[in-house]
C-alpha positions in Angstrom: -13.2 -23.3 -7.2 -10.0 -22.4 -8.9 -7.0 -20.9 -7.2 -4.7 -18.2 -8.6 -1.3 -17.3 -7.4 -0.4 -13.6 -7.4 3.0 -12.4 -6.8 3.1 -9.2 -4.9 7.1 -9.0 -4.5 9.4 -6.0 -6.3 12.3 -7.8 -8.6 15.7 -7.6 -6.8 18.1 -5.7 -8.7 21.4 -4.1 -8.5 21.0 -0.4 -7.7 17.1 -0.2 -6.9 15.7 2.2 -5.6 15.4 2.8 -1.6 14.1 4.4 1.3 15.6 7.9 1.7 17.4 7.2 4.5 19.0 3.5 2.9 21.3 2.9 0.7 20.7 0.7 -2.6 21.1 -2.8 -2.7 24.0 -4.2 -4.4 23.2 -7.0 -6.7 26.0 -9.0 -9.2 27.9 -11.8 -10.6 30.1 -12.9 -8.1 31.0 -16.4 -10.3 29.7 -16.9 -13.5 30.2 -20.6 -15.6 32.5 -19.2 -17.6 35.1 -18.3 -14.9 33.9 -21.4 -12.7 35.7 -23.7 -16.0 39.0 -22.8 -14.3 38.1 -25.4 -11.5 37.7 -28.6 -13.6 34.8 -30.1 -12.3 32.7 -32.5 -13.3 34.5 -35.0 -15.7 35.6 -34.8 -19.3 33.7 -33.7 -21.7 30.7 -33.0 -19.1 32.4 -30.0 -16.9 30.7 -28.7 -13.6 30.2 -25.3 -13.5 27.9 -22.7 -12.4 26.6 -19.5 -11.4 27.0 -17.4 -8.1 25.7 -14.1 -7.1 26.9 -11.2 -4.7 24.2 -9.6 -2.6 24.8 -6.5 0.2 22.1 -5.4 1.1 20.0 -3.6 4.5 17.5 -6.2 5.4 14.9 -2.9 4.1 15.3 -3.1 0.4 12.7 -4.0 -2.3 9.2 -6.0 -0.7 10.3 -6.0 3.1 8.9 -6.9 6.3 9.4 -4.7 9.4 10.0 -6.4 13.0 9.4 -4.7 16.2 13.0 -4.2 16.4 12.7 -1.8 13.7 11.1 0.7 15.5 12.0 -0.3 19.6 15.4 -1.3 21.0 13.4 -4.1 22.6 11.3 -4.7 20.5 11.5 -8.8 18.9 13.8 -9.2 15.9 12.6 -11.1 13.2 13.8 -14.1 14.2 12.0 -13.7 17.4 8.3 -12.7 15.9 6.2 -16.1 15.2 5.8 -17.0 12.1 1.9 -16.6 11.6 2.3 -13.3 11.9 3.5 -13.1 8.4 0.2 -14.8 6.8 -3.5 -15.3 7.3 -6.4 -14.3 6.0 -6.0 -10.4 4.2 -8.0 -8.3 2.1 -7.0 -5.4 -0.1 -8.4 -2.2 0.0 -9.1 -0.4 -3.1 -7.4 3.0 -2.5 -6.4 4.0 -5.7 -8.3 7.4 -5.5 -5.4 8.7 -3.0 -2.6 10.5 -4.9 1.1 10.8 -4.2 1.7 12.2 -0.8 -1.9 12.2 0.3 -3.5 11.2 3.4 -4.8 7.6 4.1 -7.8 8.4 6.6 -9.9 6.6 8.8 -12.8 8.0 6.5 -11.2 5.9 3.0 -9.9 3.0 5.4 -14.1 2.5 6.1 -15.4 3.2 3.2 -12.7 0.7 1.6 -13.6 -1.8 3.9 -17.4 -1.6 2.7 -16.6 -1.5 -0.5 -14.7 -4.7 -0.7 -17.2 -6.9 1.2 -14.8 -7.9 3.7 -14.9 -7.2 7.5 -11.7 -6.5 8.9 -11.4 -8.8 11.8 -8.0 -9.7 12.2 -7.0 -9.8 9.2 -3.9 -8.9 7.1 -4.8 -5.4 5.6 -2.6 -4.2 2.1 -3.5 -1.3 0.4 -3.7 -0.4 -2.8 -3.4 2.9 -3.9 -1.5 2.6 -7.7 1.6 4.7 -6.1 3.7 1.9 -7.6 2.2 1.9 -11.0 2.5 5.5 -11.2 6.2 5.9 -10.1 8.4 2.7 -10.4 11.3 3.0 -11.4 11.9 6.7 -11.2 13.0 8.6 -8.1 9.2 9.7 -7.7 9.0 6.3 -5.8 11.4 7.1 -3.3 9.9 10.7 -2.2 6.2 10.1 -3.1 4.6 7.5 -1.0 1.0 8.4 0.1 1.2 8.5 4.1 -0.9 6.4 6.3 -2.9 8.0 9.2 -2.6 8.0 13.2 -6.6 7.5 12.9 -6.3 5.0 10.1 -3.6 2.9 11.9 -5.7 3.0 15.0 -9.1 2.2 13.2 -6.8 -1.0 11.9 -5.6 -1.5 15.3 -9.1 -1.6 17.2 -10.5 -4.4 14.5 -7.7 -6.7 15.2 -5.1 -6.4 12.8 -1.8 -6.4 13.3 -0.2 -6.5 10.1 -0.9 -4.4 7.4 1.3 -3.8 3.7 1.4 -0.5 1.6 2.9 -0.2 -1.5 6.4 2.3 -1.4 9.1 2.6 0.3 7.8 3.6 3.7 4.3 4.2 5.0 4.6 7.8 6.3 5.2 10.3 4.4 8.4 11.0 2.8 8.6 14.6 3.2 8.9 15.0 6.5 10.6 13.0 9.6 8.2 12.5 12.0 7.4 9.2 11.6 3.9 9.2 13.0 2.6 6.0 11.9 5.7 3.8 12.5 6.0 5.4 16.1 2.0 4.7 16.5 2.9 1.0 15.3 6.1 1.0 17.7 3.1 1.7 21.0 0.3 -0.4 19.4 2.6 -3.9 18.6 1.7 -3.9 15.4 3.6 -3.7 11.8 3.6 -4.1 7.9 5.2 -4.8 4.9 6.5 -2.2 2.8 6.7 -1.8 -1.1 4.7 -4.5 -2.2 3.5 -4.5 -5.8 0.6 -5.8 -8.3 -2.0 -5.2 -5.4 -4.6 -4.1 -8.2 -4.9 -7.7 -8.9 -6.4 -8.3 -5.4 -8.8 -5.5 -5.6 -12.3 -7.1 -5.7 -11.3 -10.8 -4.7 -12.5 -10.5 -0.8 -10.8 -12.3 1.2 -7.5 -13.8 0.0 -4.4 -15.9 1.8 -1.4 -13.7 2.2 2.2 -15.4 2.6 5.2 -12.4 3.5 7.2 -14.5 5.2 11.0 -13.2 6.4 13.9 -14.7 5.9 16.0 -15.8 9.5 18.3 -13.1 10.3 19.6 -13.0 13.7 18.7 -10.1 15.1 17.2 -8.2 11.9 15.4 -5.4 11.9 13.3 -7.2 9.1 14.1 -8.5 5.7 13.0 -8.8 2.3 10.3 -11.3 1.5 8.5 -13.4 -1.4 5.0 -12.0 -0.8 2.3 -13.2 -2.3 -1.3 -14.2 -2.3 -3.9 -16.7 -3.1 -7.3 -15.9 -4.7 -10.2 -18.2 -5.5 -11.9 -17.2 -8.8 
């Protein structure tokens, strides 16, 4: 059986957009091989140069993975969490009937769950609901973001997943600031990845690998990641 990669992560660029409440990423040329010349490296007429980049950025920018620190000043940073949290076994649901600030229910999360074949037992959880296809790059993507349920989260919660990924900035609901759902993860010890992309590709395949692995950042409250998954076709 063949295996396909699919790459689920947003591209990094200066100025993308962010979370309401974040600022944008900051993304340039800090050296280029043009200016590295003045160094003299390398030897004649075979010079060493090359490139450098400049990045500032909150560890919540682009395809991100939220520690428990995020939400709970004792919570584990993500240097703390163990790795296999951020893979295993996932399935994506095929949500793509919610619309832009709609509610994800415990009612879709079910019937999603039928539909794709796949019986959630502990596994990784990413919904797709075309939010990024409809929006990205425009400033819809920022205040649009379908919200995921108290009842949803807890139906996810009770079949024994812990990590779960939405596409969008955030997975409540923009328009207001209660933060349901991240407070419900803060009390259940659970938590997700936030604006992944291409998760249409994943509709349909049952169960895939998932890889969202964080970079090490002493004390973060999360940090970008190279997510991705592997189907079998």
């Amino acid at each position: 059986m063949a295996q396909r990669i699919i790459d689920l992560s947003l591209l990094i660029e200066d100025n993308m957009p962010a979370h309401k409440l974040f600022q944008r990423p900051i993304y340039a040329v800090h050296m280029s091989h043009e200016t590295a010349k003045a160094f003299n490296l390398g030897v004649p007429g075979d010079a060493m140069t090359f490139q450098t980049n400049f990045i500032a950025t909150l560890d919540h920018v682009g395809t991100h993975v939220d520690a428990f620190r995020h939400v709970s000043p004792t919570g584990q940073a993500v240097d703390e969490m163990p790795l296999d949290l951020f893979m295993g076994k996932a399935v994506c649901f095929d949500l793509r009937h919610i619309g832009d600030l709609d509610d994800i229910t415990e009612a879709d999360m079910a019937a999603a769950e039928a539909k794709s074949g796949v019986k959630v037992d502990g596994h990784i959880v990413l919904l797709c609901t075309g939010f990024h296809q409809r929006n990205y790059p425009s400033i819809d993507s920022v205040w649009k973001n379908p919200q995921l349920t108290v009842e949803a989260t807890r139906w996810l919660h009770a079949r024994g997943s812990r990590m779960h990924g939405v596409e969008g900035p955030s997975t409540d609901r923009p328009t207001d600031n209660i933060f349901a759902q991240h407070r419900l993860c803060r009390d259940l010890g659970i938590s997700h990845w936030e604006w992944l992309v291409n998760l249409e590709e994943l509709i349909g395949k049952g169960e895939v690998q998932f890889f969202g692995v964080p970079l090490k950042f002493k004390g973060g409250s999360g940090s970008p990641v190279r997510a991705f998954a592997i189907v079998h076709e």
